[in-house]
C-alpha atoms as an extended CHARMM CRD file, in Angstrom:
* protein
*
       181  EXT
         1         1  UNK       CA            142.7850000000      143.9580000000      102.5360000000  PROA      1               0.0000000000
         2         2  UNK       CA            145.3340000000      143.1570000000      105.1830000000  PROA      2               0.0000000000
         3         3  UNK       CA            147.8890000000      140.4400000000      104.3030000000  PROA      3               0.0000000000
         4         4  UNK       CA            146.8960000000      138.2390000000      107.7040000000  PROA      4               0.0000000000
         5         5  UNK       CA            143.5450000000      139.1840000000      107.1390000000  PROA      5               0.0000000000
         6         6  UNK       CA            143.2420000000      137.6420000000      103.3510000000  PROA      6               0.0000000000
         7         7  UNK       CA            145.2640000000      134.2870000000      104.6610000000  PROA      7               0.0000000000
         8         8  UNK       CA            142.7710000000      134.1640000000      107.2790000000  PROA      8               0.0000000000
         9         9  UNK       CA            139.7990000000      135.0900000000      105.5140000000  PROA      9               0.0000000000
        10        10  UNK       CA            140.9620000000      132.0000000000      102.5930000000  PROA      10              0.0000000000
        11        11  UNK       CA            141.0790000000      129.6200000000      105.5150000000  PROA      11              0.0000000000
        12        12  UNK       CA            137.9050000000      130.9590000000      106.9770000000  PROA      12              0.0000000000
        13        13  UNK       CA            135.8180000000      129.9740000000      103.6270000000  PROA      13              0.0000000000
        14        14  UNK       CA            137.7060000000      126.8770000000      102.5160000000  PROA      14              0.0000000000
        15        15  UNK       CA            136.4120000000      125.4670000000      106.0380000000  PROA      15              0.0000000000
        16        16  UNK       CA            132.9800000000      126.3640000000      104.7590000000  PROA      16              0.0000000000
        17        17  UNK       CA            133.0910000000      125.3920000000      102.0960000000  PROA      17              0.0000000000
        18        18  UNK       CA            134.5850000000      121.6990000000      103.0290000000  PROA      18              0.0000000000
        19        19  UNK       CA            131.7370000000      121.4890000000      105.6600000000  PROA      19              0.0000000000
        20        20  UNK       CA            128.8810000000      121.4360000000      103.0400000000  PROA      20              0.0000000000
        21        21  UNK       CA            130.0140000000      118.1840000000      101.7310000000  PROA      21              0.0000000000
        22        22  UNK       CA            128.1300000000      116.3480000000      104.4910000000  PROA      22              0.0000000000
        23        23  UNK       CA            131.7670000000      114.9860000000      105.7730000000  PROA      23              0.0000000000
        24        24  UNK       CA            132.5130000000      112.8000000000      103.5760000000  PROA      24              0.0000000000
        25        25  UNK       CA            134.9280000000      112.3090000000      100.4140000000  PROA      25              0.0000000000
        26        26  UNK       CA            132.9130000000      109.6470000000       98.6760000000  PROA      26              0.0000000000
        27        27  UNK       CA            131.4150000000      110.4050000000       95.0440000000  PROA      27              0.0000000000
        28        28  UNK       CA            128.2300000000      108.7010000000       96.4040000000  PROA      28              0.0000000000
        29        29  UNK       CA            127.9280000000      110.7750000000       98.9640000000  PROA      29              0.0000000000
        30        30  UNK       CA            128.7070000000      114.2850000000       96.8810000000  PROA      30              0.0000000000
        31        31  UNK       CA            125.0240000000      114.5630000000       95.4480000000  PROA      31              0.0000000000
        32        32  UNK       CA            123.2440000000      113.2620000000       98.6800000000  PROA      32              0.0000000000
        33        33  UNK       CA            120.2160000000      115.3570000000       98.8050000000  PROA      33              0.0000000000
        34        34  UNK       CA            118.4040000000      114.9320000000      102.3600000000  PROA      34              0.0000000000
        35        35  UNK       CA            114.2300000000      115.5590000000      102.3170000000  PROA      35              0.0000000000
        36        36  UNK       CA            112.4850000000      116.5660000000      105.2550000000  PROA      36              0.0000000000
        37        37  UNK       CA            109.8920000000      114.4400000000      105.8270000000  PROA      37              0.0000000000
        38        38  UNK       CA            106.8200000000      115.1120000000      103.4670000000  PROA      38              0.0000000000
        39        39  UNK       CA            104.7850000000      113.0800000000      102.3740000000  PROA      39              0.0000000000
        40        40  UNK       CA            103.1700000000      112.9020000000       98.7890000000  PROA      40              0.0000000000
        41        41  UNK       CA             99.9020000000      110.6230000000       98.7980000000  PROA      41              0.0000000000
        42        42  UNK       CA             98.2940000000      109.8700000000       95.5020000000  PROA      42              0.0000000000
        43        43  UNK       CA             94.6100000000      109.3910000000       94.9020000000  PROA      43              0.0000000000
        44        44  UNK       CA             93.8460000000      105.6860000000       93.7300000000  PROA      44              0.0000000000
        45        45  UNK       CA             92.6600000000      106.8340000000       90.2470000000  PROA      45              0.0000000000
        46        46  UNK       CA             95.9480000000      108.6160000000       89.5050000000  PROA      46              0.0000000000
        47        47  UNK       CA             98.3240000000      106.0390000000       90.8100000000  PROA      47              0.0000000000
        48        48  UNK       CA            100.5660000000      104.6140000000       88.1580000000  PROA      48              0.0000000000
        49        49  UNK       CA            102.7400000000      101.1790000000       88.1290000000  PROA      49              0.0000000000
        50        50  UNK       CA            105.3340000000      100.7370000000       90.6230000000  PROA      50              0.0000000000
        51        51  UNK       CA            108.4860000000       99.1770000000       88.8600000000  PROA      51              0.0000000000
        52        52  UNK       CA            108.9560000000       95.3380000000       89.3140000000  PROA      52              0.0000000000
        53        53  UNK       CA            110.6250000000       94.9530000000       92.7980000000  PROA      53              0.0000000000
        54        54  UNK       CA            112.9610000000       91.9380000000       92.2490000000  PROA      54              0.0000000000
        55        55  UNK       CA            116.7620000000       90.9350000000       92.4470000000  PROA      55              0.0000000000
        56        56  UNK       CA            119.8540000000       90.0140000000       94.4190000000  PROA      56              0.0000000000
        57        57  UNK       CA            119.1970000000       90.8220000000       98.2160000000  PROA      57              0.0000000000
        58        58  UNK       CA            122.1020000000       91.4970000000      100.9610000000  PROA      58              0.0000000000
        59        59  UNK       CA            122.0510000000       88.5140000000      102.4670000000  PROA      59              0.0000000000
        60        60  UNK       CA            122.8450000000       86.7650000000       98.5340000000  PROA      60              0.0000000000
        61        61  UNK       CA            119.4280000000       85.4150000000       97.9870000000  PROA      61              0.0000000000
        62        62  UNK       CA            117.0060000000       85.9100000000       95.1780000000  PROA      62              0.0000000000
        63        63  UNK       CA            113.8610000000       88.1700000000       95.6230000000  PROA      63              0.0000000000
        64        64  UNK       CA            110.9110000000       88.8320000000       94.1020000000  PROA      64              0.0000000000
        65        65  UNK       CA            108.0740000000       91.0750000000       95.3780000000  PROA      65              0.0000000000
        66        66  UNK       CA            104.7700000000       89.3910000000       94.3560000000  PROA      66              0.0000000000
        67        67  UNK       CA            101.9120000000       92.1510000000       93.6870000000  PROA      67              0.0000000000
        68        68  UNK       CA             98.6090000000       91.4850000000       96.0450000000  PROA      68              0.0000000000
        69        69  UNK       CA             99.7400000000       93.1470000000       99.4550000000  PROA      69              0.0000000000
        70        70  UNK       CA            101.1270000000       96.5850000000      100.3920000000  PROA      70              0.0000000000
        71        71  UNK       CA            104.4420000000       96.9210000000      100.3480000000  PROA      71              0.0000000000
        72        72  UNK       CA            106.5530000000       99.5130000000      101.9600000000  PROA      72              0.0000000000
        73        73  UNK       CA            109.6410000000      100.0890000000       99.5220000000  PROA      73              0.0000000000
        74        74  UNK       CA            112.8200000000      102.0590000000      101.8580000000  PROA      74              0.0000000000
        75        75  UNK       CA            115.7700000000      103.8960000000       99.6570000000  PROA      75              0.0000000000
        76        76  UNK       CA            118.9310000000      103.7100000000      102.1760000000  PROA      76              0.0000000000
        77        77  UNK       CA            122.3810000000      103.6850000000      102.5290000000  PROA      77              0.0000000000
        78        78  UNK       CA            124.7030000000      102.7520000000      105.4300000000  PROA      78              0.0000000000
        79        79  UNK       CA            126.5580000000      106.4120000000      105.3480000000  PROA      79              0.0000000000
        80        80  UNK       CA            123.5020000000      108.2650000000      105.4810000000  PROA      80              0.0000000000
        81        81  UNK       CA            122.7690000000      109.4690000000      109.2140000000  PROA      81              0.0000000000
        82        82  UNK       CA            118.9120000000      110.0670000000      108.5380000000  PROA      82              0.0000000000
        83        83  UNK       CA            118.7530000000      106.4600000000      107.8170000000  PROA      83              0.0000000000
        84        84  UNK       CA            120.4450000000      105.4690000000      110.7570000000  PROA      84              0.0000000000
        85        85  UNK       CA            118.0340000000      107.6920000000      112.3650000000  PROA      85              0.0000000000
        86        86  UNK       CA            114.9810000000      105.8660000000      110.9050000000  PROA      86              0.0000000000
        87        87  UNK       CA            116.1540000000      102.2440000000      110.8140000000  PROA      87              0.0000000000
        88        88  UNK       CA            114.5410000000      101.4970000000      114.4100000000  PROA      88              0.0000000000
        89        89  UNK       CA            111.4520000000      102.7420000000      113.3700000000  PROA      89              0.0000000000
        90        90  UNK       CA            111.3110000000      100.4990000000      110.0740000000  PROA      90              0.0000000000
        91        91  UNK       CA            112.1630000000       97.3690000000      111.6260000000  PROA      91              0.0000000000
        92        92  UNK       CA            109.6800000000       97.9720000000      114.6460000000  PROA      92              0.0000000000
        93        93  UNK       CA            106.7160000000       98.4170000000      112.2710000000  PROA      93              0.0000000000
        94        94  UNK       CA            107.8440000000       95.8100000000      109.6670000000  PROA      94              0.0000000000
        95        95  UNK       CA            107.5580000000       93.2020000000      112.3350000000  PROA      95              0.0000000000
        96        96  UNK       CA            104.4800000000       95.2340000000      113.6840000000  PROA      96              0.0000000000
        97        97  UNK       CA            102.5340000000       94.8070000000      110.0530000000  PROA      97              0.0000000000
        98        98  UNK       CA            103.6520000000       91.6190000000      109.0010000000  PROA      98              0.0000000000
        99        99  UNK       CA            101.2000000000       91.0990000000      106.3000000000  PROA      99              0.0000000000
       100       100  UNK       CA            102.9110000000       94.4660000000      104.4540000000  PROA      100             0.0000000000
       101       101  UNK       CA            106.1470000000       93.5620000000      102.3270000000  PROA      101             0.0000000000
       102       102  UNK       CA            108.7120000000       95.7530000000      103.8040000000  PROA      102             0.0000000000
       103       103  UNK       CA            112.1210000000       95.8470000000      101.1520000000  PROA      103             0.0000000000
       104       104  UNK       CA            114.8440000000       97.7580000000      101.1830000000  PROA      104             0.0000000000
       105       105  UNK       CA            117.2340000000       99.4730000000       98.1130000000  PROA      105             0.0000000000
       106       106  UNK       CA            120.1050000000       99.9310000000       98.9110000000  PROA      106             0.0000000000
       107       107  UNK       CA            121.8170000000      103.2640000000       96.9870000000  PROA      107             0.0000000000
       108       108  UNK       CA            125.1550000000      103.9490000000       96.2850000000  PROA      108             0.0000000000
       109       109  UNK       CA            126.7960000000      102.0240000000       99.3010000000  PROA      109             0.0000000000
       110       110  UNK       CA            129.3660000000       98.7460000000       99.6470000000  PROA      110             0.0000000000
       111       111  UNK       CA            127.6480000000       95.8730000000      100.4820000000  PROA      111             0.0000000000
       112       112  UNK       CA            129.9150000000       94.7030000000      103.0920000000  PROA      112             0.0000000000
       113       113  UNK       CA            128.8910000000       98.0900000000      105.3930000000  PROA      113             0.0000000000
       114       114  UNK       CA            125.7110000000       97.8920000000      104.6250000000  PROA      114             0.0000000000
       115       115  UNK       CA            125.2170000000       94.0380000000      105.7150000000  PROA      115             0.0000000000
       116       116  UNK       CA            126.7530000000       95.0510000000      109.1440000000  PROA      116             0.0000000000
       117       117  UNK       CA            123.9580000000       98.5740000000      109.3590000000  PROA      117             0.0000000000
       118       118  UNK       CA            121.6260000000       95.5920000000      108.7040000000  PROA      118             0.0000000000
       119       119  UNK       CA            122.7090000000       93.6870000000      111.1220000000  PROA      119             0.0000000000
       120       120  UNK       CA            122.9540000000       96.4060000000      113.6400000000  PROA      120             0.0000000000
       121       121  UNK       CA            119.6490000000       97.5480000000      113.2660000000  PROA      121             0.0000000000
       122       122  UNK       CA            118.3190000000       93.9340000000      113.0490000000  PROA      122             0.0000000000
       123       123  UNK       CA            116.0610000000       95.2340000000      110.0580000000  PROA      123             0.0000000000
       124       124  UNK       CA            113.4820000000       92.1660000000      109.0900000000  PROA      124             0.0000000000
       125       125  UNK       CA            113.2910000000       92.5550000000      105.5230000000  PROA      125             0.0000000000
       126       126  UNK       CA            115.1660000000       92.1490000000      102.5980000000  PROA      126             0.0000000000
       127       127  UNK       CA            117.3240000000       94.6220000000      101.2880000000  PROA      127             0.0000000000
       128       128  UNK       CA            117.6810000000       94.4380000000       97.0270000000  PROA      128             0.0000000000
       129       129  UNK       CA            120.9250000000       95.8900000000       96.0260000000  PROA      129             0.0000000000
       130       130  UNK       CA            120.5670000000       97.3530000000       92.6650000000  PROA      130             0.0000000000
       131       131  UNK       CA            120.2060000000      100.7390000000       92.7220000000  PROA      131             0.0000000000
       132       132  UNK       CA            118.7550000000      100.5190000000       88.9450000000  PROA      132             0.0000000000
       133       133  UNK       CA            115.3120000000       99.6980000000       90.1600000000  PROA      133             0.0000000000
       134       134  UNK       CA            115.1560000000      103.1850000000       91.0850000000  PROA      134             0.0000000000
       135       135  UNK       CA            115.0540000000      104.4270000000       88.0350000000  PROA      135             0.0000000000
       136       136  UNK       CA            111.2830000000      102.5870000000       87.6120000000  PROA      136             0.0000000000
       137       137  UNK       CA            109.8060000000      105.3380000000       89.9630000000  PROA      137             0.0000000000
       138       138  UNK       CA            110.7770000000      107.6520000000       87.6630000000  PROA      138             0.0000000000
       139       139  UNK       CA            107.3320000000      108.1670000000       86.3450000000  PROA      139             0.0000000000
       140       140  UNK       CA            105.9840000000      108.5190000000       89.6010000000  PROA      140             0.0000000000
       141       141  UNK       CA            107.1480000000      108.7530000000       93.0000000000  PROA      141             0.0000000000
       142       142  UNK       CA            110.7010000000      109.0900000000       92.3990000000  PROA      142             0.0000000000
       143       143  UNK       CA            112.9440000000      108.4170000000       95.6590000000  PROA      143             0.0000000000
       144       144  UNK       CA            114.1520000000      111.9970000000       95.5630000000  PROA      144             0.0000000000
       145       145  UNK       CA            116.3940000000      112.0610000000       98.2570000000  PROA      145             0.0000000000
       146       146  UNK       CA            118.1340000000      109.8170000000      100.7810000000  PROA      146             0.0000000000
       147       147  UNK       CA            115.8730000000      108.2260000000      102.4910000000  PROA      147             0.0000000000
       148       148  UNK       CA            112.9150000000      107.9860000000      100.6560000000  PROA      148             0.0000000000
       149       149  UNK       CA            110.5210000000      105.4960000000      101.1420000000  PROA      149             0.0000000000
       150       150  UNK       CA            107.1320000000      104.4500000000       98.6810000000  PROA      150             0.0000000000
       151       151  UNK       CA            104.2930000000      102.8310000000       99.6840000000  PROA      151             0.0000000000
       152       152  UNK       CA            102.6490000000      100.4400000000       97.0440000000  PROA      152             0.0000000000
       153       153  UNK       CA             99.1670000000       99.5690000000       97.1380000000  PROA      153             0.0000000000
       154       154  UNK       CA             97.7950000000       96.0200000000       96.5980000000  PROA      154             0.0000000000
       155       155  UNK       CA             97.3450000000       96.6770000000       92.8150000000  PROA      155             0.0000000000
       156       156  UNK       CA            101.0890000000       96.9030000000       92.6590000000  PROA      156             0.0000000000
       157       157  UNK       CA            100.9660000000      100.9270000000       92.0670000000  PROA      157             0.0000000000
       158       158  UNK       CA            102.7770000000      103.7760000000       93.4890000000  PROA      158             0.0000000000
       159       159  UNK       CA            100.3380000000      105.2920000000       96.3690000000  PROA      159             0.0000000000
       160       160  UNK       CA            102.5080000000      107.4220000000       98.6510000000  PROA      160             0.0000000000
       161       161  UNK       CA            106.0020000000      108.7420000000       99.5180000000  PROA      161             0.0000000000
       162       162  UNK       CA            108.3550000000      109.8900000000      102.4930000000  PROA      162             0.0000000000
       163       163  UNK       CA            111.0680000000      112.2830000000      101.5370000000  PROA      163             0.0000000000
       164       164  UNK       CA            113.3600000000      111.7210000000      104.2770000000  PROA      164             0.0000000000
       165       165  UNK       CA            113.2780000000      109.9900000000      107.6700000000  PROA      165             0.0000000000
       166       166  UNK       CA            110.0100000000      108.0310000000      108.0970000000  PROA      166             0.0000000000
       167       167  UNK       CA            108.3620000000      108.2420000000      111.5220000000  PROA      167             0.0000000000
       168       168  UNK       CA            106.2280000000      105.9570000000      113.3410000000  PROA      168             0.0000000000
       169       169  UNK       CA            102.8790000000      107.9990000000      112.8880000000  PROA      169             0.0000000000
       170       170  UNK       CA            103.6780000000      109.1290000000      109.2340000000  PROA      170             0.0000000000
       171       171  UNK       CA            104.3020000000      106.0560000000      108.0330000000  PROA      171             0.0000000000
       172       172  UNK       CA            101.7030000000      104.5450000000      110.0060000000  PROA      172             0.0000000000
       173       173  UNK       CA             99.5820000000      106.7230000000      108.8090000000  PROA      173             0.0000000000
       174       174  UNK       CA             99.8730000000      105.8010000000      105.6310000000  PROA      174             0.0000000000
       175       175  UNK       CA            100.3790000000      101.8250000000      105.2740000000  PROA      175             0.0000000000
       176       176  UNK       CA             96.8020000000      102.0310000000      107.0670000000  PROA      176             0.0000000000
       177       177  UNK       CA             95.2450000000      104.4860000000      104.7870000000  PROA      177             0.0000000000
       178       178  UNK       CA             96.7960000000      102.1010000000      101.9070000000  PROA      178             0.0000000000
       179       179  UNK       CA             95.8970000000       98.8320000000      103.7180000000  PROA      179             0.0000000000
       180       180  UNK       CA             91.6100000000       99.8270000000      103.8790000000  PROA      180             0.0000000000
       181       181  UNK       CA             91.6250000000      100.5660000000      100.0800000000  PROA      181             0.0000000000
């Protein structure tokens, strides 16, 4: 190999290889796995107990999701640009189904940027900030990549999941389908 060519061909790959890391130099953001949208729905009989959706919200208040309605439960962080992309689309249909609890996680984020996304995006709902709870889908629907959101039926079990950026008619769709049960 060519002496100009190997310097170039080294500079040629270490750009490659820094443009896989989504941009960013963050730890949190080094195992950010983005999902493309499917969605998993889960026959009532085979549905298993969502984890207990309380905590310390954004805004420094106290919540506690109280089982009887269907919730829509959104996995999210400020540096992810698929949440960005999404965040309309949440807030429009949490205010358009007001009698489903919309909450947010927030994952692996600062709280002070992700107050102002909330802001920005005027989102509706609260957003819990411990990460941990995630770990109680583990059994079921786990929030598999960034954003992930899990719908929970009135029984307080895990019915459905978007991997990745929600959209009005998928997530429609589904809070619906949830909602006639």
């Amino acid at each position: 190999m060519k002496p100009g060519f190997k310097g170039l061909a080294l500079v040629a790959i270490a750009l490659l290889l820094s443009s896989c890391g989504g941009g960013g130099t963050s730890s949190s953001q080094e195992s950010f796995v983005s999902g493309n949208g499917s969605v998993t729905f889960i026959s009532p009989e085979k549905r298993v107990d969502a984890p207990a959706m309380s905590g310390m919200t954004l805004s420094g208040t106290n919540y506690r999701f109280e089982v009887g309605k269907v919730a829509v439960v959104n996995v999210w962080a400020s540096w992810c640009s698929p949440c960005r992309a999404e965040a309309p689309t949440l807030a429009a249909l949490a205010n358009k189904y007001s009698e489903v609890a919309f909450i947010g996680i927030l994952t692996r984020d600062n709280p002070a940027t992700a107050e102002a996304f909330q802001r920005r995006f005027a989102l509706p709902y609260p957003t819990l900030i411990d990460d941990s709870l995630l770990i109680g889908f583990k059994g079921s629907l786990p929030a598999n990549a960034i954003p992930s959101t899990v719908v929970i039926d009135k029984a307080g079990k895990v019915a459905a999941r978007i991997s990745g950026v929600v959209t009005v008619a998928s997530l429609t769709e589904l809070i619906e389908r949830v909602s006639k049960e």
